[in-house]
N, C-alpha and C positions, 0 to 999 in steps of 0.2 A: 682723448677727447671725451670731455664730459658730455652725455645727453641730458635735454631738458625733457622734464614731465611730459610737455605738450607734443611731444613725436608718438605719444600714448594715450595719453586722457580721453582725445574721443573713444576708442574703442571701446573703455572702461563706461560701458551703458549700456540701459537697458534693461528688462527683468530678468536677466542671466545674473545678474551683478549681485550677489549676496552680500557683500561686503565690499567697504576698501578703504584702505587705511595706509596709515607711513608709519615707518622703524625711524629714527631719526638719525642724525650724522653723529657722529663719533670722535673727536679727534684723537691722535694718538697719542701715548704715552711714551717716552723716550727716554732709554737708559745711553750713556756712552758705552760704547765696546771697550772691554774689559783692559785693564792696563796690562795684564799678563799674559793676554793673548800673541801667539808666536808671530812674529811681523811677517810671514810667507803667507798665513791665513789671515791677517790684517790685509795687507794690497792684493788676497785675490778677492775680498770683497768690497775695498774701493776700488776694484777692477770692473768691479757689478752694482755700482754704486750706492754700496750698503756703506754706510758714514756712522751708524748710530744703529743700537737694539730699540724694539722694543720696549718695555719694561717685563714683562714676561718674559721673555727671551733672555735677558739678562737675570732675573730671578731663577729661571734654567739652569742657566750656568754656575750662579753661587752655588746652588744645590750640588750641580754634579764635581765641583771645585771640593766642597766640603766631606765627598766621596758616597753621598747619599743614592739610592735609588730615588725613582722620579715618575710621573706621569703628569704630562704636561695634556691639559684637557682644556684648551681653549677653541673657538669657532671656526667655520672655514676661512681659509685664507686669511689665516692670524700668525702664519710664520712657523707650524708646528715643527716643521721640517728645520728650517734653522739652529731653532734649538737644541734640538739633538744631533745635527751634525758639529755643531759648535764644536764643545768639548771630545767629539770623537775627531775631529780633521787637526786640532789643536796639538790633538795628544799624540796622532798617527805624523804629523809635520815633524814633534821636538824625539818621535821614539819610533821609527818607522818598524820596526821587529816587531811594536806591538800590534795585537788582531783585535779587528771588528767584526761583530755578525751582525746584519741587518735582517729582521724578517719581517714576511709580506702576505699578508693572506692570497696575494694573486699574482702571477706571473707578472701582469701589464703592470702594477704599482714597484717591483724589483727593477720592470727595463724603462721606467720612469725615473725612476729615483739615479741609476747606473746615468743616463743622459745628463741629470741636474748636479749629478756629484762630478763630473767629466769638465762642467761646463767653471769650475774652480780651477781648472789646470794647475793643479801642484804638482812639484815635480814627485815628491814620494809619496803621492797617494796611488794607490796602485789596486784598484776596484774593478771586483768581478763578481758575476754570477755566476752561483752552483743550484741547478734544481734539476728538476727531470729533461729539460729541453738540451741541458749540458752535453756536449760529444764528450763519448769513454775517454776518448784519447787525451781530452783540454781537461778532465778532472782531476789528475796529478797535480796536472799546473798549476790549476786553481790553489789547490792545497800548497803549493810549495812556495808559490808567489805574491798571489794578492794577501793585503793586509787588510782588505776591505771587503768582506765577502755579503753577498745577500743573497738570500734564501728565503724558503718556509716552513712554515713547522710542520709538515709533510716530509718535507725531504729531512728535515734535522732528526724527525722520529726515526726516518727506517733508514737514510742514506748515512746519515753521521754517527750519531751516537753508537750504535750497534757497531762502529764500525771504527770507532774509535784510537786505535792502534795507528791509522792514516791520518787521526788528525792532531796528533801528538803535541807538534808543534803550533800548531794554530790554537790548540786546546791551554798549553801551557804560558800561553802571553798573548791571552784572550782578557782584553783591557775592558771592555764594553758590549754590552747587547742592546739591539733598538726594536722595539717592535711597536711597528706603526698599525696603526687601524684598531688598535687594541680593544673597542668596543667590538670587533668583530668576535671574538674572543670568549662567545656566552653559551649559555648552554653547553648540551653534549660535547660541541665543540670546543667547547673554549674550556669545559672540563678534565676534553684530554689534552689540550695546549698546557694547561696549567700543570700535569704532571709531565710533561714531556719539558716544561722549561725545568721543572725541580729535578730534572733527570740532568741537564746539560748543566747545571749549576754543581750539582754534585759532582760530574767527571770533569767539568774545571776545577773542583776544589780537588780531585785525586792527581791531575798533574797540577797544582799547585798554585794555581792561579782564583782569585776571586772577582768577577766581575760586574763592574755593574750594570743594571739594569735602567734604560731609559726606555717609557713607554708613551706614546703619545692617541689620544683620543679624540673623538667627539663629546663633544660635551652631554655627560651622562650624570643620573642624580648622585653614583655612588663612585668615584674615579677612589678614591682612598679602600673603599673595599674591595675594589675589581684588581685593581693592581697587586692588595697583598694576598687575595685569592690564587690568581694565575702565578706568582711568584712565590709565595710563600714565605715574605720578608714586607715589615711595613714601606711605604711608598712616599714620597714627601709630593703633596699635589701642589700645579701649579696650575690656577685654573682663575684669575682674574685676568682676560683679556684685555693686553692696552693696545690692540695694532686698533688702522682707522678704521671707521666703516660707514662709507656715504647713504645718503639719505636711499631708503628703498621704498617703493609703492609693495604694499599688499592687496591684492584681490582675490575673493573667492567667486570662482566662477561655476553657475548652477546650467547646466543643459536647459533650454525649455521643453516645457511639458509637449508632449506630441499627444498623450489621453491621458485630461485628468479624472477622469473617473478611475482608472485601472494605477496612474499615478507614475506613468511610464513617461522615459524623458529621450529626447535626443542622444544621439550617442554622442560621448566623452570625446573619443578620438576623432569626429569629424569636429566636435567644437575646437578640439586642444590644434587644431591642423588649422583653422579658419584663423584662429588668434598667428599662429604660427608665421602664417601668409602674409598675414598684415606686418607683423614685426619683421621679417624679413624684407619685405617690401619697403620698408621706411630705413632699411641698411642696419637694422641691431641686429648683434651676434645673439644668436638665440638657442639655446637648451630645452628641450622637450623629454620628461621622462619620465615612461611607460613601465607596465610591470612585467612586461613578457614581451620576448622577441617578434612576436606576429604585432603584437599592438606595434611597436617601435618603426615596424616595417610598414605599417598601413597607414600610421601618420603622414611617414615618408612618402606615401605614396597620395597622398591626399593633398597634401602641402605642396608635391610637386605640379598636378592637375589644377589645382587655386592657381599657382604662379605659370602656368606653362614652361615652366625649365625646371630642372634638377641641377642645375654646376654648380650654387651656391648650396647647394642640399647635401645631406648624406645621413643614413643611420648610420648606427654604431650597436653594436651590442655583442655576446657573447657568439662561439660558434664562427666568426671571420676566424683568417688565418693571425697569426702575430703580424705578418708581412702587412698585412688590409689595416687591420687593427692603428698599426705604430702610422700609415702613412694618411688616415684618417686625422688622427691626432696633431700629426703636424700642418695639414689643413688646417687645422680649428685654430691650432695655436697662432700659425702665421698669419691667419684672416682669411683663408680664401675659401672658406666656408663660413657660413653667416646660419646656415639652420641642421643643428642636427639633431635626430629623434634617437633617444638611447632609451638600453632597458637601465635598470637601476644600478647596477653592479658599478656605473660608472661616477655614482655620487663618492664614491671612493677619492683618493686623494691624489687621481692623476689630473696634472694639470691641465687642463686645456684653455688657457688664456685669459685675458679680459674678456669676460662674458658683459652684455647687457641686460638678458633677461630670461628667466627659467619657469618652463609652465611645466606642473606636476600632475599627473591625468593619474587622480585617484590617488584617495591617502596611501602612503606605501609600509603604513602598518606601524608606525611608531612617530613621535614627535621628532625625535632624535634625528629620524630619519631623510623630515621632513625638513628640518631646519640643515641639514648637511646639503642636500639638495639647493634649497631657495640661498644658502651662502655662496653661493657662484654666481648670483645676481650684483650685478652692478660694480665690479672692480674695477669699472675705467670710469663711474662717477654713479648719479643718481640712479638706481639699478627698478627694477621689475620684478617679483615672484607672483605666480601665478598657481592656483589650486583648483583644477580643475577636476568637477564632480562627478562622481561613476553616482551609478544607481544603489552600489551596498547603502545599507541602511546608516552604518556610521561616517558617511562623506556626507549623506542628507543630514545625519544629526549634526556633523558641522557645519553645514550650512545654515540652516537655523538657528545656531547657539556657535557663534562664530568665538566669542571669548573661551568656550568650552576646547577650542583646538590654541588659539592661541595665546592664551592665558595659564597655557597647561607646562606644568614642569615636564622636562623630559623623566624618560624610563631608566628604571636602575638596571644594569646590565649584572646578570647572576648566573653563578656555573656552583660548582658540590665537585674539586677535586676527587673526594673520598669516597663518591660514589662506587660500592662495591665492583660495580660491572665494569666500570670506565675504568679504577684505580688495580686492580687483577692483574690486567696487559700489562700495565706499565709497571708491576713489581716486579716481574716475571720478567721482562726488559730492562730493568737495572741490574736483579740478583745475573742476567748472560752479560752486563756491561762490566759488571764489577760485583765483588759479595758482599752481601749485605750483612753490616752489622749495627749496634747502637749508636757508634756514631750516625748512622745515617738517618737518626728521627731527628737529630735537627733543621736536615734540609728537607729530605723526602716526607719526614712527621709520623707520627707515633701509629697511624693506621695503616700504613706501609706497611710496616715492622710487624704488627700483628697478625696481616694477610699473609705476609711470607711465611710463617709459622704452620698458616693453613693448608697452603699451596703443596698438591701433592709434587708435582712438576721441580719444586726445589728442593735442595739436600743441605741438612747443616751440616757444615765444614766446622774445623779451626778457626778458619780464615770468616766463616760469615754462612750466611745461605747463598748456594750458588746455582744455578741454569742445569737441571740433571735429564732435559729433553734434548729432540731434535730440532733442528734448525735453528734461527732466531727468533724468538717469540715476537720483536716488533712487526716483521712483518704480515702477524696474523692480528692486526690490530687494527682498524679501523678508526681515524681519528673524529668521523662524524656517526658515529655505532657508539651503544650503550656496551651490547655484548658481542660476543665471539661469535656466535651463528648465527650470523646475518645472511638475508640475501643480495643475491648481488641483481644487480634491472640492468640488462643487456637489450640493445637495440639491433632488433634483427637484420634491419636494412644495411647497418654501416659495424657491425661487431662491435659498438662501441660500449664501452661501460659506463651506465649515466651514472650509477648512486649505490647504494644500498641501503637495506631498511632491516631492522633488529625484526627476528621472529617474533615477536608476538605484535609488532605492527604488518607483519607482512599478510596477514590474513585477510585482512580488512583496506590494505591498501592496494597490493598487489594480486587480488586473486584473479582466475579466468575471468576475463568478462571487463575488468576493471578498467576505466579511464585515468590514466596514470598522467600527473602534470610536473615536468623538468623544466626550469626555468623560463616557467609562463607557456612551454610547448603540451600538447596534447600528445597521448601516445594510450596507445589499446596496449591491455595484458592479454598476449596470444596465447601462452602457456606458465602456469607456475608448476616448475618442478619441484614436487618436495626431498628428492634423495640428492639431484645437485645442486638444493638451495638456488635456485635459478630462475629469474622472472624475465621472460623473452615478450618485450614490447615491440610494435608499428606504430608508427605517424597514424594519427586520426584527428580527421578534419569533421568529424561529425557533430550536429547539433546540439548531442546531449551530454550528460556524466553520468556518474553513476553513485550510487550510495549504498555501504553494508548494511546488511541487518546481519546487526548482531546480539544474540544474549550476554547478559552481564548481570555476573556477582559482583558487587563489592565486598569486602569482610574487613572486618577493623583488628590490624594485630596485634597495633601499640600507639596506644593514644599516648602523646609527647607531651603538647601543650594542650592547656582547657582555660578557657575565661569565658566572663559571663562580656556577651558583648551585642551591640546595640536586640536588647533584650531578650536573650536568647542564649543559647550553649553554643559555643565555637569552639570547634577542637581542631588540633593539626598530629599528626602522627601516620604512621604505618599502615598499610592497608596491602591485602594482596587483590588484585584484576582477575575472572578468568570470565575470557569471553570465547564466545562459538560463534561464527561467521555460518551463518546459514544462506543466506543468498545474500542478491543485489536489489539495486530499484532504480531503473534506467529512468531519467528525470528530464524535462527538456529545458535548455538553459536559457529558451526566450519565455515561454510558461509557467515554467516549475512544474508543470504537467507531469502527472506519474506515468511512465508510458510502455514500461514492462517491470514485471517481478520476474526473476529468474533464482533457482535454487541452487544451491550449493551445498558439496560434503566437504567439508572441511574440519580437522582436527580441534581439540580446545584449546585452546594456550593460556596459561598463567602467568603471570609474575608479579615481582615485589615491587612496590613505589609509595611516595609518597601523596597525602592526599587532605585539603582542610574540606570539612564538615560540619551542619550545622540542624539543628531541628527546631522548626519554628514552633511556637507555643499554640495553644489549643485558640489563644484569643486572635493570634493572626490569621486562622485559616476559616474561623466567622462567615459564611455564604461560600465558602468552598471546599467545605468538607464532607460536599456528598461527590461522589464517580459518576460520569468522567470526569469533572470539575477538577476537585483535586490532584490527581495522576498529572491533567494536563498543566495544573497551575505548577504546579512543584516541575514539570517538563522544560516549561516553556522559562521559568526562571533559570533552572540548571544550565540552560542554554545561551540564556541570552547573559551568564554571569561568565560564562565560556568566552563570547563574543568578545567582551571587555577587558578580561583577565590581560591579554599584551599590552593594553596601555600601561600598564603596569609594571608590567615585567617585559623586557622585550625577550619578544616569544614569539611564536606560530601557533596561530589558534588550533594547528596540525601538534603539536606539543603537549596539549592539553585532551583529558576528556574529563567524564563526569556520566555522572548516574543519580536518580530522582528516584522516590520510590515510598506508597504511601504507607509500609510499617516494611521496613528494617527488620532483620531477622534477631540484630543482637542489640538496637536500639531501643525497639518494640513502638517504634514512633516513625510517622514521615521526616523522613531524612534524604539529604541531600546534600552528594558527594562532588567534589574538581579535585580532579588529580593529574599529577604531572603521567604526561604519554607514555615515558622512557623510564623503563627498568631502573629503581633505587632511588629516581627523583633527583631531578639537577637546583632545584628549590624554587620553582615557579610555584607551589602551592605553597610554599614557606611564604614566599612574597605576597600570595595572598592574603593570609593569617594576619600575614603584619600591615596590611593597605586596607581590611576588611572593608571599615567603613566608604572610604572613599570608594574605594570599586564596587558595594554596593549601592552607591550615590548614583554613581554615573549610570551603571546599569538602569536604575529607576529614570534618568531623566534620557538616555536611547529608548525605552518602552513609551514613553510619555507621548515622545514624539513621533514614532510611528505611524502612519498614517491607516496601516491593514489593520484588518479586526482580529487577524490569527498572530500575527506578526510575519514580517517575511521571511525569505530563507537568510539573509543575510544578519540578519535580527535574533532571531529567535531559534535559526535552526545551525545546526554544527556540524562540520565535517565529518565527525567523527562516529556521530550517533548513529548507532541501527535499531536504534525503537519507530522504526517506520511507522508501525499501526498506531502510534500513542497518539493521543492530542496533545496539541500545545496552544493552550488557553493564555493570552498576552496579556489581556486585563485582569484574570485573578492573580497572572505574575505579576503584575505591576503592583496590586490590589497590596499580597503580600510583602514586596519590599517595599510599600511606601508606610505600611506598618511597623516596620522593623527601624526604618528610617526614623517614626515617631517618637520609638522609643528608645533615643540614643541620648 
């Protein structure tokens, strides 16, 4: 059933309405299915009345016919799934002995994909799941039977590979690997993914098999470098979308003002609920999505009180059981839900149906991400996206400068396999998998080889370097940890293990006192113990957060790169961090009101990272060269160029810090440092270096528009900072990048 505009339009009014606009219709591109495609996977997709590819789909397939690796990087609901099961159900129909691994960054996209691959009824496709949720008893089976296995690269780290000996057979007529979500993939994480696949690639080349790799994405600026990042082999992209895409309404929706003087607006989640009501109300299937489990649930509960019923309602988000989770889902799918509020996790590539319309409560921190979201709008005809406005400062700057969000290229997605801290674990987990010698810097690579050299833990053999510790190294590895001595954040109430956070963020994130936030939840730090590395949290419902003060050095070890750029010295290179966490500064989160200082002893911590750096010339700091002026200008810049840094790079502005400072100890000049969070740098400030000017463009036109004279927290102040008592002057920040701007 197509919808027309007009079951919409009225709504779209008013001084709420920042914007609104159309994506236009699309039609498709159409390859015929392949001539050599096996006739048992030809009629089970005239079974499902696929008659015809694609043209991407079919360009897919050449690639993987020609025996190339792949990353198929086109929009939602473009068939990315097809593509890569193509050639693996083709190949598993004409050679049933041969193996697939499917991996999934999340449990629910494995028993998604397990339903849709089911729904092909072959008879010798023979697909199952291996992860943690597997009974001991059925993981034999798994290994001896299916030829279609999906998993994660959690489980493939510590369950498989290490373990290797059991997976003999699967290993040595291992035809293919799929790993879907592949922008998930970035940072820390996707830095130990990407040695954990050059780890699986080498013990299929040791039982004798080579396989290929097929990876599918969101549409990201850099799919040709992310892919031969994580694998370690060039990638053949396939990223011109030919599926359909009917026409969609854009609108950006602004709260109204409640005081404009103070500039404070309506809440987000009663507006993104009121829209909700109405769309529901008119019979669209409707998607709502929130950044955190409490929002997801209070829409829901807002939405339900507008409409006086919940049957056609439901949240969705993390924390249900599987059981909740899967029978949600097939509501949505079957139609007998029309409104569900989800936290983010679910923009992921589980299918939940012909949607009509998705409203987004708050940028959710990258374009990429925004556009994965609003591609679930409209697959039964003329669709709806909806952007609805938080109070941070950069949902107001889109509001204002609406072409500024959607005029904007997405973010390049960036990881640093070689990262000392992250690439350590996983040599140390190859040399226990197999011994390591020169052949293996063709797959593993040449800094493998070198670290093993280093590593006391290894012994040269005959045979290579081999594992001369106890236990298995992988399991002392963490694949979203930089380093080895990490804490772990345990939650008192339920034992459960939320995360963990590498020692030298845990001083500053997790100390006594600290408001600790796990997917959008609140939770108090009751106790950090430092002997069992142990942060013991409670649920908390309370009004405020909290913020370190903390001291910091920066020091420059090894400047890499130097250019003169937009008038000024830009350098990228080495630096080592060491900060002291001296207290807190309880903060109110309707105010920003300071509302206690509290002291703390806490140890120093150091480490090595990376960091770009820049010192403005004497003629840019002109009217702000006397104190406090300067301190705060150079402050409130460092910060507000933090704020922006993820557009860039997808990142977490939790990823990122920085330091201001009016004479540098080895500069002898005011300087002003961003550097990557995590120990050795995953290349978020590389990605700096290389975007400078652009990310200080944007920066300058978020201050412009700012409406506070300090700037707000959202704006100008960062998670991360413990310069509590500094100023942060926004107009001499502006002042200066709009100089630097001049001179480009």
């Amino acid at each position: 059933m197509a919808t027309s505009v007009a079951q919409w339009d009225d709504l779209l009014q008013g001084e709420e309405l920042a914007y609104l606009g159309s994506e236009s219709a699309r039609e498709a591109l159409l390859a015929p299915l392949p001539e050599g495609l096996h006739p048992r996977v030809r009629d089970a997709l005239a079974a499902q009345g696929v008659e015809a590819l694609w043209a991407h789909q079919a360009e897919a397939w050449e690639a993987a016919q020609r025996g190339e690796h792949l990353i198929v990087t086109t929009g939602t609901a473009s068939g990315k799934t097809l593509a890569f099961n193509l050639p693996v159900l083709d190949a598993l129909a004409s050679e049933p002995k041969r193996r697939a691994l499917y991996l999934y960054p999340t449990k629910a996209l494995a028993q998604d994909q397990l339903r849709a691959l089911g729904s092909f009824r072959l008879p010798k496709l023979r697909a199952a799941i291996y992860d943690g949720d597997t009974a001991t008893e059925r993981r034999w089976q798994v290994r001896k039977w299916a030829n279609l296995i999906l998993s994660n690269p959690d489980m493939l780290h510590v369950g498989v590979l290490p373990h290797h000996d059991r997976w003999g057979d699967v290993l040595s007529n291992l035809a293919y690997v799929i790993v879907d979500e592949a922008h998930v993939y970035r940072g820390v994480f996707g830095s130990h993914v990407g040695n954990v696949l050059r780890r699986l690639r080498r013990l299929a080349r040791v039982y004798g098999a080579e396989p290929q790799f097929l990876l599918a994405s969101a549409t990201i600026a850099n799919p040709g470098e992310l892919g031969a990042r994580l694998l370690g082999v060039e990638t053949t992209v396939v990223g011109d979308d030919a599926a359909p895409r009917a026409e969609r309404t854009v609108a950006l929706w602004n709260p109204p003002l409640t005081d404009e003087e103070l500039g404070l607006r309506a809440s987000a989640l009663g507006e993104a609920s009121k829209l909700m009501a109405d769309l529901v109300s008119r019979g669209l299937r409707t998607l709502c999505f929130a950044k955190s489990r409490r929002a997801a649930e209070l829409i829901h509960r807002f939405t339900a009180d507008r409409l006086g019923d919940d049957s056609l309602l439901s949240p969705y988000r993390a924390g249900y059981t599987p059981a909740q989770r899967r029978e949600i889902e097939r509501r949505l799918l079957e139609g007998e839900l029309l409104g569900v509020s989800a936290t983010n996790a679910l923009e992921l590539g589980i299918d939940v149906g012909l949607l009509d319309c998705v409203i987004s409560v708050g940028f959710p921190g990258t374009v990429a991400s925004l556009r994965q979201q609003w591609g679930r709008a409209g697959r039964r005809g003329h669709g709806l996206a909806v952007l609805v406005a938080s109070e941070d400062a950069l949902d107001q700057y889109f509001m204002r400068e609406p072409r500024a969000l959607l005029g904007r290229r997405v973010e390049a997605a960036i990881l640093d396999h070689e990262n000392q801290r992250v690439l350590d674990g996983h040599v140390r987990a190859a040399a226990f998998e197999a011994p390591l010698d020169d052949a293996d810097r063709e797959v593993l690579g040449n800094a493998a080889l070198e670290r093993a050299a280093e590593l006391p833990e290894l012994r040269r053999t005959q045979a290579g370097y081999v594992w001369a510790g106890r236990d298995y190294p992988a399991a002392q590895v963490s694949l979203r940890s930089t380093g080895p001595e990490a804490f772990t954040i345990v939650d008192a109430t339920s034992g459960t293990v939320l995360g963990v956070v590498e020692q030298e963020r845990a001083y500053s994130t997790v100390h006594e006192g600290a408001i600790y936030l796990h997917l959008g939840e609140s939770y108090r730090v009751r106790e950090l113990d430092l002997v069992a590395r142990a942060a013991v949290v409670e649920p908390f419902s309370g009004d405020y957060y909290t913020q370190p003060k903390v001291e910091t050095t920066t020091a420059i070890v090894e400047p890499r790169r130097a250019e003169r750029r937009l008038g000024l010295e830009l350098s990228f290179g080495g630096v080592v961090v060491t900060d002291q966490v001296v207290g807190y500064q309880k903060k109110s989160i309707q105010t920003q009101e300071s509302l206690e200082l509290v002291g703390l002893d806490l140890p120093e911590t150091e480490f090595e990272t990376e960091a770009v750096w820049f010192l403005p010339e004497p003629w840019m700091l002109e009217g702000l060269e006397r104190e406090p002026r300067l301190l705060g200008s150079l402050h409130a810049a460092e910060h507000s160029l933090i704020a922006l840094l993820p557009l860039w790079a997808m990142c977490d502005r939790w990823d990122i810090g920085g330091l201001s400072t009016n004479l540098h100890f080895q500069t002898g000049r005011p300087t002003i440092f961003v550097y990557d969070g995590h120990s050795g740098g995953v290349g978020i400030a590389e990605r700096g270096f290389q975007v400078f000017e652009g990310w200080v463009e944007d920066t300058a036109k978020l201050l412009r528009g700012c409406p506070c004279e300090r700037g707000c927290p959202s704006c100008v102040q960062s998670p991360k900072c413990g310069n509590l008592n500094e100023p942060l002057d926004k107009a001499g920040a502006l002042a200066l990048l709009e100089r630097m701007l001049s001179a480009a």
